[in-house]
C-alpha positions as semicolon CSV with decimal commas, in nm:
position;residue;x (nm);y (nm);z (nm)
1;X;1,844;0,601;4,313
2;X;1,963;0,302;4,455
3;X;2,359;0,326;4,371
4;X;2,638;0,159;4,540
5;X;2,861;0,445;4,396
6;X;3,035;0,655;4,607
7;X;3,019;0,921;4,373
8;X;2,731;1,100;4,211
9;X;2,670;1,350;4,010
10;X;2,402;1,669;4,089
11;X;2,337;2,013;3,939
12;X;2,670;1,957;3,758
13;X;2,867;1,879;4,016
14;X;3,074;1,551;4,151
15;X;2,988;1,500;4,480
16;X;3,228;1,191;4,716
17;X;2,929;1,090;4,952
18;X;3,242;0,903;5,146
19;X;3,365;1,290;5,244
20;X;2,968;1,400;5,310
21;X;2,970;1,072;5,588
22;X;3,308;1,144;5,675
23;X;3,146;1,506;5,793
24;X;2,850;1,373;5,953
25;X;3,081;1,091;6,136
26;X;3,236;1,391;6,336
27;X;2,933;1,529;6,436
28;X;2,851;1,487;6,821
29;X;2,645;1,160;6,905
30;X;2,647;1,028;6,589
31;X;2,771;0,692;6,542
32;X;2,676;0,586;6,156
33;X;2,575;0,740;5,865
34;X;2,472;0,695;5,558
35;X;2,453;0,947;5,267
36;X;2,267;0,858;4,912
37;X;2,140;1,023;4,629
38;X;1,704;0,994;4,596
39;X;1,519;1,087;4,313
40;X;1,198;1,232;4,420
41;X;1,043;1,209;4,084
42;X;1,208;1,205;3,766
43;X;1,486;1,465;3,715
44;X;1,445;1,558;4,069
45;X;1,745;1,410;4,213
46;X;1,882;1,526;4,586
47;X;2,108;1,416;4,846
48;X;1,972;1,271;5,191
49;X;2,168;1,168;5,463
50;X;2,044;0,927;5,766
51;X;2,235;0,901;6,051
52;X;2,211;0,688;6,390
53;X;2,265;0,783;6,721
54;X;2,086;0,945;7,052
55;X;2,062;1,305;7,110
56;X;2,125;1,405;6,734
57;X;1,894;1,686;6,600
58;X;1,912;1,741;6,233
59;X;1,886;2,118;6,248
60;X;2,242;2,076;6,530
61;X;2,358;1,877;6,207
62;X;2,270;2,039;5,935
63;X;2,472;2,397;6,110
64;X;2,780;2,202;6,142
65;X;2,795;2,034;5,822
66;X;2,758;2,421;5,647
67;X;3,104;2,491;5,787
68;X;3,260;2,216;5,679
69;X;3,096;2,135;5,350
70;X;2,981;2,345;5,047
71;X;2,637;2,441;4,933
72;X;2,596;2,169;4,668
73;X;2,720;1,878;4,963
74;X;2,493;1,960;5,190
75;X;2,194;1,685;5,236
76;X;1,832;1,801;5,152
77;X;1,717;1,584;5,430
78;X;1,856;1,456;5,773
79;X;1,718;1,137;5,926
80;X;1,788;1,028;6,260
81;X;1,720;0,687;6,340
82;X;1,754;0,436;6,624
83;X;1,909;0,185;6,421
84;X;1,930;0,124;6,004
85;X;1,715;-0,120;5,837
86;X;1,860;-0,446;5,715
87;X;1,813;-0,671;5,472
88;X;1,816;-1,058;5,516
89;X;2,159;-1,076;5,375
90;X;2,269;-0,800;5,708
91;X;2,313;-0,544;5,450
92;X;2,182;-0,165;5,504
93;X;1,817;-0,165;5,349
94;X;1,873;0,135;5,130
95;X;1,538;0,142;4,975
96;X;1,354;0,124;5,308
97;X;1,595;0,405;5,397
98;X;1,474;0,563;5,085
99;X;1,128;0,500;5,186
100;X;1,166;0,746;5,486
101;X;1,329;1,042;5,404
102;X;1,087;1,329;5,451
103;X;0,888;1,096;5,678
104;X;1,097;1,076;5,968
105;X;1,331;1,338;5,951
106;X;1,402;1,347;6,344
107;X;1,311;1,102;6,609
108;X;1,196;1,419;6,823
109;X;0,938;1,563;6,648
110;X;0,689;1,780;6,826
111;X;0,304;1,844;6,694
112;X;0,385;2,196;6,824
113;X;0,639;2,263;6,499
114;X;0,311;2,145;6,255
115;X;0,160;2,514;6,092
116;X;-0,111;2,666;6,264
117;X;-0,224;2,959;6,061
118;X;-0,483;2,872;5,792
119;X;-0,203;3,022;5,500
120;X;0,053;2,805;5,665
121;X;-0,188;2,495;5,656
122;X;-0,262;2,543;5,284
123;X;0,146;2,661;5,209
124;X;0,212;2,341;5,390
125;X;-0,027;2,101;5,176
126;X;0,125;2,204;4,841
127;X;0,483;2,157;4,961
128;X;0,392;1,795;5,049
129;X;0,262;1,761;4,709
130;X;0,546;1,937;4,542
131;X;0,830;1,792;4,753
132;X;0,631;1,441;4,802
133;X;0,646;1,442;5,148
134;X;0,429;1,354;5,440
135;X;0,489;1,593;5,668
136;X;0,579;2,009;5,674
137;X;0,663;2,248;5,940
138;X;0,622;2,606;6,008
139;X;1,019;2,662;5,999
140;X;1,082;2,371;5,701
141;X;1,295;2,553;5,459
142;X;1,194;2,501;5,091
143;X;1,535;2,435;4,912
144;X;1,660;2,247;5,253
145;X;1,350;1,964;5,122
146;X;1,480;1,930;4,802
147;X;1,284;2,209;4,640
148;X;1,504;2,334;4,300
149;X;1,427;2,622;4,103
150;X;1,149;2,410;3,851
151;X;0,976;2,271;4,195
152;X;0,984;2,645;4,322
153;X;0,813;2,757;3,960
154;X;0,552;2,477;4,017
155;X;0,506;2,541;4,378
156;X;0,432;2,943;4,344
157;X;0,195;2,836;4,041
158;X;-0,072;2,642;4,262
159;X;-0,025;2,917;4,528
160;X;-0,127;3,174;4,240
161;X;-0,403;2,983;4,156
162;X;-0,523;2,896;4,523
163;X;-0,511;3,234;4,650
164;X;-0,575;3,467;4,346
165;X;-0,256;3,640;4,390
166;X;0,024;3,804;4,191
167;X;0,346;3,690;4,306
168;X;0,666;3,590;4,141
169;X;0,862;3,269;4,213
170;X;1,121;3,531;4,372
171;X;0,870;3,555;4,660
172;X;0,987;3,185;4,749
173;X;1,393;3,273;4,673
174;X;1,342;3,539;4,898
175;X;1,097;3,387;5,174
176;X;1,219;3,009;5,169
177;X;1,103;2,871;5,489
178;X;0,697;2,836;5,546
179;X;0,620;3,053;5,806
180;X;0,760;3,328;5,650
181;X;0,651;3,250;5,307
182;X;0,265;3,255;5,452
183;X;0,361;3,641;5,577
184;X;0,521;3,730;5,243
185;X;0,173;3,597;5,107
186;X;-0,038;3,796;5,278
187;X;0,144;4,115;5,281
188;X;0,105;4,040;4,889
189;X;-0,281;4,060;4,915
190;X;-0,340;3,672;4,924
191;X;-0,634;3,617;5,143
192;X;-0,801;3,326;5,352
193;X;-1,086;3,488;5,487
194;X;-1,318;3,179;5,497
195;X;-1,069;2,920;5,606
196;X;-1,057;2,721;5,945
197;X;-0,794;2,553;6,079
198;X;-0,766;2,171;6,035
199;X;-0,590;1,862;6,186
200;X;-0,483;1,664;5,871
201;X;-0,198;1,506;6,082
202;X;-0,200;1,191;6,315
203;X;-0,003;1,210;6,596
204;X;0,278;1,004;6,435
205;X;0,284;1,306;6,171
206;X;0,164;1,103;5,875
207;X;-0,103;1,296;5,675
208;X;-0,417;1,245;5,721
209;X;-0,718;1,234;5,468
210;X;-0,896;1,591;5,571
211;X;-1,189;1,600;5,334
212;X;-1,511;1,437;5,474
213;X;-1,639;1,302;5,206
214;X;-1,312;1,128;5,154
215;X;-1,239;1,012;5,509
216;X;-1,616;0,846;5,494
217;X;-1,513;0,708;5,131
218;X;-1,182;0,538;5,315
219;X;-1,260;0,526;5,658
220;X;-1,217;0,773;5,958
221;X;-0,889;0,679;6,051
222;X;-0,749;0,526;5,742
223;X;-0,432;0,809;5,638
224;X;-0,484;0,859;5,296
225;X;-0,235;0,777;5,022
226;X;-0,315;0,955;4,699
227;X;-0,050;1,171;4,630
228;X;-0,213;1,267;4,358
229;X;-0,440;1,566;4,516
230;X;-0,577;1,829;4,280
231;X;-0,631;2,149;4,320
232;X;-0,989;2,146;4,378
233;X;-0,934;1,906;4,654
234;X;-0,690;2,143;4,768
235;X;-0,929;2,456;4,815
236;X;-1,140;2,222;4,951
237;X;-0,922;2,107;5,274
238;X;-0,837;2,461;5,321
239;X;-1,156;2,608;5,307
240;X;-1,411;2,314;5,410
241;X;-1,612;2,319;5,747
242;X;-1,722;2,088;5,980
């Protein structure tokens, strides 16, 4: 993470980031990019491209890139920002870039994209922790995040666990994107009967400590920042009232 190299290696292959900017460059109303390799944890490597410009939507992006570029070139996460951070020296602030991919992956998000269905809601909270990111929506697709094929294994694990069903990580190969993963679920015999629906997003879609007892412990409208969530916490927030 970090390299000035303008070629990488990932899942075996050599990848020129120059030709994945050179792409994004073309697209309409973009006028820089940036593409870099981020390691969401260790031996979780993926690519992420930022780009800067008005009017550019990472999904309009994302489609045009997959006819120019193949699978394995294809960023796990679009930013769009006004302008790119710089350092003192006038440089392009990689690690604040770094810092937020997965945070802010368009400038136009809408709270009406965040899941509404209690299955969603939970699906949603154990991506973030998976794919250590702040914020999931209903039509996020898994692999698109930077999910790989151990993530998926860890992913469908919790959801086993969470909702006492008997599914196979091919549920998620075959139902990548949330909504219809929650669907898949449920037509699987996982169950939410007791849960409510919960806001555990602000506004600026940064997550939001859900639990009571934990908001009280760091303040109403402090977001909270352990990543480190268990599961019990987890049934918790999904099944909690009041």
């Amino acid at each position: 993470m970090g390299r000035v190299d303008h070629q990488v290696k990932l899942r075996g292959f050599r990848i020129e980031l120059d030709e994945i900017q050179c792409a994004l460059n073309e697209c309409p109303g973009v006028r820089e990019s940036l593409a870099v390799l981020q390691e969401l944890s260790p031996g979780h490597p993926r690519l992420v491209a930022f780009l800067v410009g008005e009017g550019v939507r990472p999904e309009a992006v994302r489609a045009q890139l997959k006819q120019r570029l193949p699978e394995h070139m294809l960023p796990s996460a679009i930013t769009v920002l006004p302008a790119f951070p710089l350092t003192p020296n006038g440089k392009i602030d990689r690690a604040a870039l770094l810092a937020l991919s997965g945070r802010e992956r368009s400038s136009e998000r809408s709270d009406d994209d965040l899941p509404d269905a209690p299955m969603e809601r939970l699906l949603a909270r154990i991506w973030c922790e998976v794919l250590n990111l702040d914020r999931i929506e209903s039509q996020d697709h898994f692999f698109e995040l930077g999910g790989d094929s151990l993530l998926a294994s860890q992913m469908m694990a919790r959801a086993r666990r969470l909702l006492n069903v008997k599914a196979s990580v091919n549920v998620l190969f075959e139902a990548p994107v949330l909504a219809k993963l929650a669907k898949r679920l449920q037509s699987e015999g996982a169950r939410l009967d007791q849960a409510r629906a919960m806001p555990w997003w602000r506004a600026d879609g940064r997550r939001v400590c859900p639990c009571p007892a934990r908001r009280r412990a760091c303040g109403s409208s402090t977001v909270c920042r352990d990543r480190a969530r268990r599961t019990t916490s987890l049934m918790r927030c999904a099944f909690a009232g009041g």
